[in-house]
N, C-alpha and C positions, 0 to 999 in steps of 0.2 A: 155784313154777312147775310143780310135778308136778301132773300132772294121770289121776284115777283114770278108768278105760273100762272097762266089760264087750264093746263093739262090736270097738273093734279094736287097734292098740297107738298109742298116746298118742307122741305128739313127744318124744322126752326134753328133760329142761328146756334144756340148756344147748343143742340148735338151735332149741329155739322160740324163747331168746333172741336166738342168730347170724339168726333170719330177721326177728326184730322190728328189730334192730341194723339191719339192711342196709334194710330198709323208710324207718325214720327218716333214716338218710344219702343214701338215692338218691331216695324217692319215686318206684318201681319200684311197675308194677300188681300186686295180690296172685297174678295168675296167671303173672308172670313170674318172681317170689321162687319158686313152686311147683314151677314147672318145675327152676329151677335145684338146687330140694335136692331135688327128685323128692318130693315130697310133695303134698295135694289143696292146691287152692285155700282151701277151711274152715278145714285146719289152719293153712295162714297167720295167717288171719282171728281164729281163737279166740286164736291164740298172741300176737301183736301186741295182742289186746285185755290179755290176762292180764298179759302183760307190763307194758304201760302200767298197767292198776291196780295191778298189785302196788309199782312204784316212786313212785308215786302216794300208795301209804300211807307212805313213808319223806319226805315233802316236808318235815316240821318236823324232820330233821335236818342238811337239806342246801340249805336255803331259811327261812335263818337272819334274823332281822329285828337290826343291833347293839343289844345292850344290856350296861348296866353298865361294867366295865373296858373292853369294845369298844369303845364309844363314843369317847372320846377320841384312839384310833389313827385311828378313822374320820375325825373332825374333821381330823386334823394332814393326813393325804394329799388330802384334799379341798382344805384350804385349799394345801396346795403346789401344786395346778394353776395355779390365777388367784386366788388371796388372797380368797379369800370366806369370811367365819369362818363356824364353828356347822352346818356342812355334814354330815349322816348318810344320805344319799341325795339321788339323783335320781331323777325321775318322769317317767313318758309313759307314753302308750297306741301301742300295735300292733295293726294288722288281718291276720286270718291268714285267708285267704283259703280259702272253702268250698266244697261244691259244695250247689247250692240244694237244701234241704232243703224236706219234703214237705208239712209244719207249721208255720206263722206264718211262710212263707217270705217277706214282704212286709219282717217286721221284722230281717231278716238281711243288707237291701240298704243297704250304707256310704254315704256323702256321693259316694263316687267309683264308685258305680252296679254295685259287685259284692258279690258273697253274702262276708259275714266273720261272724269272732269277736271284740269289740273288747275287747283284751287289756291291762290294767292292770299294770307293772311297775314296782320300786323297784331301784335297782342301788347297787355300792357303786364305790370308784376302782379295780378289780380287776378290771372288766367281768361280776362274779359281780352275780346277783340274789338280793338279801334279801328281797322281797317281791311275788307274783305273786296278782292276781285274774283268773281265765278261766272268765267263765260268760255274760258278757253277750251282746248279740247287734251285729251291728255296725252298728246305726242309735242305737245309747244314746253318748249323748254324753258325753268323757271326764270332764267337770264331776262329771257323775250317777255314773260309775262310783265317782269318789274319793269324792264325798259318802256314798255309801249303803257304802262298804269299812269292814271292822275298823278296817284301820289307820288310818284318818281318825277314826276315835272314840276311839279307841285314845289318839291328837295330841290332839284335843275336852277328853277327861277329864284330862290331860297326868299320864299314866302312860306318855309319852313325851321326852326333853326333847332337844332336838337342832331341826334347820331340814333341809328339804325343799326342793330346787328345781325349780319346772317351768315351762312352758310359758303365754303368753297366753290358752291355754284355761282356766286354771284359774282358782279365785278365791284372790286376795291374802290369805293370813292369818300371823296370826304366826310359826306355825308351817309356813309353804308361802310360799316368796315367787316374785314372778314380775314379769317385766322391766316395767317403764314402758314404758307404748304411747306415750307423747308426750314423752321427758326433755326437761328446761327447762336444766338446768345440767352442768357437766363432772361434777362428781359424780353425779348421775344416769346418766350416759354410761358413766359409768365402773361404774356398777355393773351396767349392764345387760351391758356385754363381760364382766363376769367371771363374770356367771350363766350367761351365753350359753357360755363357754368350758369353764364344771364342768360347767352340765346338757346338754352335746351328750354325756357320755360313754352319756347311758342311751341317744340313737338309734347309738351305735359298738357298745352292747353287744347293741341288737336286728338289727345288721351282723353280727356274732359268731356270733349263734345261729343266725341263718336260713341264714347258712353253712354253718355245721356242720350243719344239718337242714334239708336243701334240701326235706322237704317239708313245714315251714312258711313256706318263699317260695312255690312251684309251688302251693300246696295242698292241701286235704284231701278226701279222695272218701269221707266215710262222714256217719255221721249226727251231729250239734251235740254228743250228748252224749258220741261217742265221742271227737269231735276235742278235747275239754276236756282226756282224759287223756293223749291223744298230746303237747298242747301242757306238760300238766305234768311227762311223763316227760321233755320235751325240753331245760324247762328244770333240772330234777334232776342227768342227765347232764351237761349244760353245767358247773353247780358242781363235780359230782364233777371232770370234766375238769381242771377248774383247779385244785381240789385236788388230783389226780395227776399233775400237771405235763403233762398230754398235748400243749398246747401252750405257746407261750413267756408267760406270764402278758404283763399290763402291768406296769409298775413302777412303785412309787412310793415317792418320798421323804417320808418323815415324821420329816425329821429338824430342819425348821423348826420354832419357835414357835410356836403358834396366838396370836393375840391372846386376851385373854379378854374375852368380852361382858358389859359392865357391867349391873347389874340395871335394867331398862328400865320406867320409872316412870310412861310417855306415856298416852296411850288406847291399850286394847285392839284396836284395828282393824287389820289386816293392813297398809296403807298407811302409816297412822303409824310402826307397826315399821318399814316398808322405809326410808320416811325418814332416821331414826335411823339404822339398818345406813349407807346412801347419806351420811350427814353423818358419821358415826365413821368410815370403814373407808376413804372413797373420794374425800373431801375434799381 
C-alpha cells in the first residue's frame, strides 16, 4: 500500500486502508470520505483502487475451492441441513448494480432493466465463498457464465469429485444437479425440498455480503473494470471475517453420517443421475 511521490506526501498505508475500509461499508461519495479525513478527492480514489488490487492478489488464499481431506467435512454439514448426499457447494449468480458505463453500455442492461455485473459464486455451509467469477456483464446469462468458468471444466475433466447445487437456470449434469421443473412422484418432491433447503444458503450468503458492503447493494459509481476488484476485495474480507470470528459464523453440525453414494453405473446424463439420487436417497 505504500505508495512512492515526488509531488507531495502519499496517504500513509494504513489511512488509505481506514478510507478504502469505510468506502466498502457505507458506499459514501469519494468527496465525502475526503472530507472527513481532510485529504483530496484523488487520494481517495487511487487509495480505494490500490487497496482493492492489492487484496485482490491474495484471492487464492482466502477463496478457497474444497479439496482433498476438505471434502468430506464439506459433504457431512451439507448433508446435515436437508439430507442431500455428495454436496460441496452451492451456486448462483448475483447482480451488482452499476453505474452505466460509457463502452458497450447496451450489454451491462440485466433482465430487470439496470446497468449490472452478473457475479457467479460457489459458497460452502459456512456462508464463506469458495468460488467467485466477476467479469461478466449483466445481460450474460448464468448458463453461459457456468459454462465458459474454470471451475465448470475443472467438474468436465473431473479433477473434481463432489456435486453442486443450483438453480432452474442451470443445466442438469452429474455433477450440478437442479430441481425438477414438473416432479411426478413424492420422491421427486422430496428431492426438490432438500435441494431447495441446501442451495438457498448461497442467496443467505449473497444477504451476508451485501450487508456487510452496502456498496454492493446501493452500487457502484466507477468504471466495470474497477468495480470487478471492489467486488473481489469484498468478497476476500467477507472470508477473512469469518475466519476472524468478526461475526457469529453459522453452525454446523457434521456430526451425522453421510450416506455413501454407490458407484452410479446409469447413462451419463445429468437427469439420469438426479433420478438415481431422487430413488436412493429420497424414496
Amino acid at each position: 500500500m505504500r505508495r512512492e511521490t515526488k509531488r507531495s506526501h502519499a496517504l500513509p498505508p494504513l489511512l488509505a486502508v481506514l478510507v478504502s475500509l469505510q468506502f466498502l461499508a457505507s458506499n459514501a461519495h469519494h468527496i465525502v470520505i475526503a472530507q472527513v479525513h481532510g485529504v483530496s478527492r484523488a487520494s481517495v480514489s487511487r487509495a480505494i483502487k490500490t487497496f482493492c488490487q492489492a487484496l485482490c492478489g491474495l484471492i487464492n488464499q482466502f477463496v478457497v475451492f474444497p479439496r482433498d481431506d476438505m471434502i468430506p467435512k464439506t459433504q457431512k454439514r451439507f448433508y446435515a441441513i436437508a439430507g442431500f448426499p455428495d454436496v460441496i457447494g452451492a451456486i448462483d449468480c448475483t447482480h451488482i448494480k452499476i453505474a452505466g458505463p460509457t463502452v458497450n453500455e447496451e450489454e451491462y442492461v440485466n433482465r430487470k432493466g439496470f446497468h449490472s455485473i452478473n457475479v457467479q459464486m460457489i459458497c460452502d455451509p459456512t456462508f464463506k465463498f469458495t468460488n467467485i467469477v466477476a467479469k461478466w456483464p449483466g445481460s450474460v446469462h448464468d448458463a453461459r457464465i457456468w459454462r465458459e468458468s474454470d471451475i465448470c471444466a475443472q467438474f468436465e475433466r473431473e479433477e473434481i469429485q463432489g456435486t453442486l447445487l443450483g438453480d432452474s437456470g442451470y443445466p442438469c449434469r452429474k455433477f450440478l444437479m437442479t430441481p425438477y421443473q414438473a416432479p411426478q412422484t413424492q420422491s421427486q418432491e422430496r428431492f426438490n425440498n432438500s435441494l431447495c433447503k441446501t442451495r438457498v444458503l448461497v442467496e443467505q450468503s449473497f444477504g451476508v455480503l451485501k450487508r456487510r458492503f452496502p456498496c454492493l447493494s446501493y452500487g457502484l459509481r466507477m468504471k466495470p473494470s474497477a468495480c470487478l476488484n471492489v467486488i473481489g476485495a469484498c468478497v476476500i474480507l467477507h472470508n477473512m471475517g469469518f475466519e476472524f470470528n468478526d461475526i457469529f459464523p453459522r453452525t454446523c453440525d457434521d456430526s451425522r453420517e453421510i450416506p455413501i453414494v454407490s458407484d452410479y453405473q446409469g447413462p451419463s446424463t445429468g437427469s439420469s443421475y438426479r433420478d438415481f439420487i431422487a430413488n436412493a436417497f429420497f424414496n
